[in-house]
C-alpha positions, 0 to 999 in steps of 0.5 A: 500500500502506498499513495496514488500518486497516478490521481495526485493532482486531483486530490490536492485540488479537493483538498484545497476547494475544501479548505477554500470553502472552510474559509468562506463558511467563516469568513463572509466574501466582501465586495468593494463599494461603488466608490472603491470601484470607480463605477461612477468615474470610469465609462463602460466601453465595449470594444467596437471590433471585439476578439474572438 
């Protein structure tokens, strides 16, 4: 017996989203207000000739 070390990849990042999700339960996400954003100062532009 030994690690798997075929599906190593795949269970470092079931652990890390489980650790992340801990730290979200606890500690509520935050947004930035529409002041720090500068929603009101900065324009909304869309790209005239967009890139696929």
């Amino acid at each position: 017996m030994g690690t798997n070390k075929r599906y190593a990849a795949h269970y470092d990042r079931l652990m890390d989203d489980r650790i992340l999700q801990g730290l979200a339960d606890s500690h509520p996400l935050q947004s930035l207000t529409r002041e720090e954003r500068g929603a009101d100062a900065l324009p909304f532009t869309r790209d005239p000739q967009p890139k696929p």
